[in-house]
C-alpha positions as CSV (number, residue, x, y, z in Angstrom):
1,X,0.0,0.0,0.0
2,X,1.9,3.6,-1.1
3,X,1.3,6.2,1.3
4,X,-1.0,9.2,-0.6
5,X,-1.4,11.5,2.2
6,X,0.6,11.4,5.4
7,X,0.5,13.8,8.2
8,X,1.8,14.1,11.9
9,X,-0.1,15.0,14.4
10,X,-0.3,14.6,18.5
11,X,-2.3,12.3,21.0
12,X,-3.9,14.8,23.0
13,X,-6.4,14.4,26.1
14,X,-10.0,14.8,25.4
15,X,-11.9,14.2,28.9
16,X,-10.9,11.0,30.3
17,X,-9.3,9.4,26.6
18,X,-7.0,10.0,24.4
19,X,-7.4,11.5,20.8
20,X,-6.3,12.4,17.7
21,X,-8.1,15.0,15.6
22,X,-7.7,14.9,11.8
23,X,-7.5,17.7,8.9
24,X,-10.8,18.1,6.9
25,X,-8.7,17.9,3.7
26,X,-7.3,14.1,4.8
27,X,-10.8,13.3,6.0
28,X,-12.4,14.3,3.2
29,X,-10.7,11.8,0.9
30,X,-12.1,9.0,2.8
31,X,-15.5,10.6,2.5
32,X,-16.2,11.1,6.4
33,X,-17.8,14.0,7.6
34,X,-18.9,15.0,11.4
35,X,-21.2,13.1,12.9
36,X,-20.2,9.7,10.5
37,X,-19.4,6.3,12.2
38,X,-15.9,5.0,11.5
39,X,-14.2,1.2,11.7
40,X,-10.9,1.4,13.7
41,X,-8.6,-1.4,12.6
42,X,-5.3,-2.5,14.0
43,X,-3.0,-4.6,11.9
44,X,0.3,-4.4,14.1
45,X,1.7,-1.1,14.5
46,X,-0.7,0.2,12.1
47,X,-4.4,2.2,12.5
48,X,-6.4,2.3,9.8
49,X,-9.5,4.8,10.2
50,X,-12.2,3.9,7.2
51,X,-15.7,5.2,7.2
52,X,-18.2,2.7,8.0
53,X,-20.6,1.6,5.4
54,X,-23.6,0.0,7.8
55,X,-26.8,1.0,7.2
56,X,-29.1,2.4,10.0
57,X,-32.8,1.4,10.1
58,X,-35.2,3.8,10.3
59,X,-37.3,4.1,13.6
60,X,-39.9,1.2,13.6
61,X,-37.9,-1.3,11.5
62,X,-37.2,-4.6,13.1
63,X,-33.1,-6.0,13.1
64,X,-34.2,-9.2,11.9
65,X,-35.9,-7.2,8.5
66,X,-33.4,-8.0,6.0
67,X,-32.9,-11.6,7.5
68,X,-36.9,-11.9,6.9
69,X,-36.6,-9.9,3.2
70,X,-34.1,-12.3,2.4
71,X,-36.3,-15.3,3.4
72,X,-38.3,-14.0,1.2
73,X,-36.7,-13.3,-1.6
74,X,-35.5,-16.9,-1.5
75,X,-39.3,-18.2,-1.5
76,X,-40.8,-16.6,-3.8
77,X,-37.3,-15.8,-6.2
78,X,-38.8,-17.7,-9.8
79,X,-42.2,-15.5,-9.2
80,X,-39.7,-12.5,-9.0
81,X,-38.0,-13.6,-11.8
82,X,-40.7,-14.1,-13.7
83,X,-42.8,-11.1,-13.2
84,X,-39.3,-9.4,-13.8
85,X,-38.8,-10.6,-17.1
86,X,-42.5,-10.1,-18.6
């Protein structure tokens, strides 16, 4: 992986943690804006910071929807298909 933008900053104390804040410009490139959900991973020495691609339910929508959609889609997937393709 080649390095495309690299910049130095310092951990600093924000209440009881640690932090890091980032430049707009860098965060940008990765598409995250304030108030986005990020995916911290640590692969030895390394952080990598990506921006999290889960999508939120709207109020009212039960966790298991998409398990039950799918479910669905599986039963009825040649009526699907077929009113697809008429």
């Amino acid at each position: 992986m080649s390095v495309v933008y690299e910049v130095e900053r310092k951990v600093t104390k924000i209440g009881n943690s640690l932090g890091v804040t980032f430049p707009s410009e860098l965060l940008k490139k990765i598409e995250v804006a304030q108030g986005d959900t990020v995916i911290i991973d640590i692969r030895g020495d390394e952080i990598i910071l990506r921006k999290s691609r889960k999508v939120e339910l709207p109020s009212g929508i039960s966790p298991d929807f998409f398990d039950i959609l799918q479910e669905t889609m599986n039963e009825y997937d040649e009526t699907i298909k077929g009113l697809r393709d008429r």
